[in-house]
Phi, psi and omega in degrees: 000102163314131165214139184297142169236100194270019147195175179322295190279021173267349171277117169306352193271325192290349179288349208275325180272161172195085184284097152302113193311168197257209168239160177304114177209173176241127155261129176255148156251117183270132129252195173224031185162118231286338157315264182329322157312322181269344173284328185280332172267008154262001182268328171284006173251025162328157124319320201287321194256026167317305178291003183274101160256130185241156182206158186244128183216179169256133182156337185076208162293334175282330174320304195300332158268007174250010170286333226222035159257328167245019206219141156282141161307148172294193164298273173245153191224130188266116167263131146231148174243157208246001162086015160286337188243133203264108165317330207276307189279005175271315173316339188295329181279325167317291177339332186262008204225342180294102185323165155310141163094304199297153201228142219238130183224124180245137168265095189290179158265146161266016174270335160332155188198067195231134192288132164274003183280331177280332175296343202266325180284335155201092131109025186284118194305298196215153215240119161210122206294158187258242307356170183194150197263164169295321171289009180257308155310285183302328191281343156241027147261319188302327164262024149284327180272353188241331192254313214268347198261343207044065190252124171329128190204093184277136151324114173247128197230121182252144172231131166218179159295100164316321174217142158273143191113038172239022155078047212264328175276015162277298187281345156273333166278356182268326174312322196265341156303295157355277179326251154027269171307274158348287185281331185083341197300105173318076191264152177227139140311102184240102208248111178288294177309091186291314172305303200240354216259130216249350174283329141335296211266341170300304180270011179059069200215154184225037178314127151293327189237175169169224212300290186350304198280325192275342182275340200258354179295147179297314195259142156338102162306136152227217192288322186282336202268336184305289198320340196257334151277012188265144187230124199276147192237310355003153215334305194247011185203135192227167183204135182257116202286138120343136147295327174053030167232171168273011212303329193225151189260128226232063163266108205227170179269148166294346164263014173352293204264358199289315180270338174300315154336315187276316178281330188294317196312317175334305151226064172224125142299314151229148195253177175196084192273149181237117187242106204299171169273067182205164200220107193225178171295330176242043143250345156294288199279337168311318201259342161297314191296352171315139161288296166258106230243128172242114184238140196242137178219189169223151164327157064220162185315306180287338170283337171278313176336287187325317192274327178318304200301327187277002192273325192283291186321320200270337175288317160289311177300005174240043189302321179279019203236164191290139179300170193276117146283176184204151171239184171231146201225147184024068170271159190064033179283161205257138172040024150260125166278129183255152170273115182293170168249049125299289141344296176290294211311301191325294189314315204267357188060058175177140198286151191279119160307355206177113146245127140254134207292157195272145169209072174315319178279326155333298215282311189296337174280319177313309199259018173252344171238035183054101161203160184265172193288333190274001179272311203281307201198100186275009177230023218265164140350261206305348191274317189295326179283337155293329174318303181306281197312338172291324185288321159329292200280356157280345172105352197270343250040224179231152190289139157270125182250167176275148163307115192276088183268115169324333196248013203281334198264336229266324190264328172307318169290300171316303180312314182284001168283325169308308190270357175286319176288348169242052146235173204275151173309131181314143163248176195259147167240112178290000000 
């Protein structure tokens, strides 16, 4: 079955790229054209180039050698060129004024007629012709820092609730088991509901230790304290737990959570934050700094009101990024009225990746013997429908399955009855 996709975030194509944040380093820009300018100071307010400081100016290669005949250089320096000038002889001059270490971006012409192999002889990372978009500018800084160093750089994918009690820490532990299994992918679980938080007893798990000891640690998490605090769940898949008492009141600044975050990516292909239902600073910034965002919601007025507002907040504060998916959870619940999804999808202006049917006795089986839904039942609808969402919100797209039809062996048969009856009888050949 063929399917249409009437906006971005429902193409499975927007799963594909995945642009890794950069670390605190500083960028300068020369330009030569109030486009590429304006592209470039829309790149500094990215999520990804948050830890970045960047300015921008106008002037091209000359600006840029005569700022740095009396200035040390950044990290990286954004060149553009307007094809007036033989690029070639300006690196040279650049060259001479330029730190060890700096790392180089030229915004070429196509009037350029330049070798990239010469440009590469000195010293340019990456080369990209323009006019050029704002994601194009993050796509080439950001793969300075992800592709040359060859640093693990993970997919952090957040789910949250439109409303609590909408089973939103469910579908983020069955996605990241999934993920794990399926994909093989090394994953971590990370359960924000410090207070409340259900991922110990989904994966049947008892960690003494876990987020706790790492955001209240005194000291910079780093890779051994991660390692030591994670509790192995299975092969690809591990979790950093929730305490789930009430011994301490769990208040933290929004960048709290920013370096534990920062050391997994390092080696963890994917994170999976399960992100409660409150709206603070650093669950506001947990959930822009996501490469993808999943919001869960049920039919009803106050979960459609909730997805609408976050789609529109989290869509501005992402412009360059795929819009937030959202599913709908226990629809078809008994002696409830529900808003169907059609309805929803029209209001929030966007299609749900997932509707799941209410099953009480599955769900309730799961999470009363820590098992995931596809250990109860390995062949049910909802098991499958976690797949697709794992492989969306994993980069992979969504799996096309063929269409299964009840009468398919039935029809299957008849054909070959058909065709035993139109061929000609075997002869005996003497």
């Amino acid at each position: 079955m063929s399917v249409e996709y009437e906006d971005e975030a429902d193409d499975p194509r927007h799963t594909s790229e995945h642009i890794a944040p950069v670390p605190r380093i500083s960028v300068q820009a020369f330009c030569e054209t109030d486009q590429t300018l304006a592209a470039v100071t829309s790149a500094g307010r990215d999520r990804r180039l948050a830890k970045a400081h960047l300015t921008a100016k106008s002037g091209g290669l000359a600006a840029a050698i005569e700022t740095y005949s009396s200035k040390p250089t950044p990290n990286v320096i954004v060149l553009e060129s307007d094809g007036t000038r033989d690029i070639l002889e300006g690196l040279d001059d650049l060259a001479g004024v330029c730190d060890p270490g700096t790392r180089v971006v030229v915004i070429g012409h196509e009037q350029d007629a330049v070798p990239y192999r010469e440009l590469v002889r000195r010293g340019v990372n990456d080369y990209v012709i323009g006019p050029v978009e704002t994601i194009d500018v993050v796509r080439s800084i950001c793969g300075l820092f992800s592709a040359s160093e060859s640093i693990v750089t993970g997919r952090i994918i957040a789910v949250v609730g439109a409303k609590g009690g909408v089973g939103a820490s469910t579908i983020a532990h069955n996605v990241a088991w999934t993920i794990a299994r399926d994909l093989a992918l090394d994953s971590v679980v990370i359960d924000l509901d410090l207070a409340f938080g259900t991922a110990g007893l989904d994966y049947n798990q008892d960690p003494v230790q876990g987020i706790a000891n790492a955001v209240l640690s005194p000291d910079r998490p780093d890779t051994a304290l991660m390692e030591r605090l994670l509790a192995k769940c299975s092969d690809h898949l591990s979790l950093l737990a929730a305490p789930a008492t009430l011994d301490n009141v769990y208040d933290f600044g929004a960048e709290a959570f920013d370096a534990i975050f920062d050391t997994l990516r390092m080696t963890t292909p994917c994170i999976v934050l399960d992100i409660p239902h409150q709206w603070s600073g650093w669950t506001r910034r947990a959930l822009i700094s996501a490469d993808d965002i999943l919001i869960v919601a049920e039919p009803d007025l106050a979960n459609l009101r909730n997805t609408k507002n976050l789609l529109g907040v989290l869509k501005a504060a992402r412009p360059n990024d795929r819009p937030p998916l959202y599913c709908i959870n226990q629809t078809g619940m008994p002696k409830r009225a529900e808003i169907d999804d059609k309805s929803f999808a029209k209001t929030v202006e966007s299609k749900p990746i997932a509707v799941i049917p209410f099953d009480s006795k599955l769900f309730s089986t799961a999470a009363n013997n820590g098992q995931m839904i596809a250990e109860v039942a390995k062949g049910h609808r909802t098991t499958e429908t976690f797949q697709d969402l794992a492989n969306r919100l994993a980069g992979r797209g969504e799996i096309r399955k063929p269409n299964r039809s009840l009468l398919a062996p039935l029809l299957k048969k008849l054909k070959g009855e058909s065709a035993r009856r139109a061929s000609p009888p075997h002869r005996k050949v003497s």
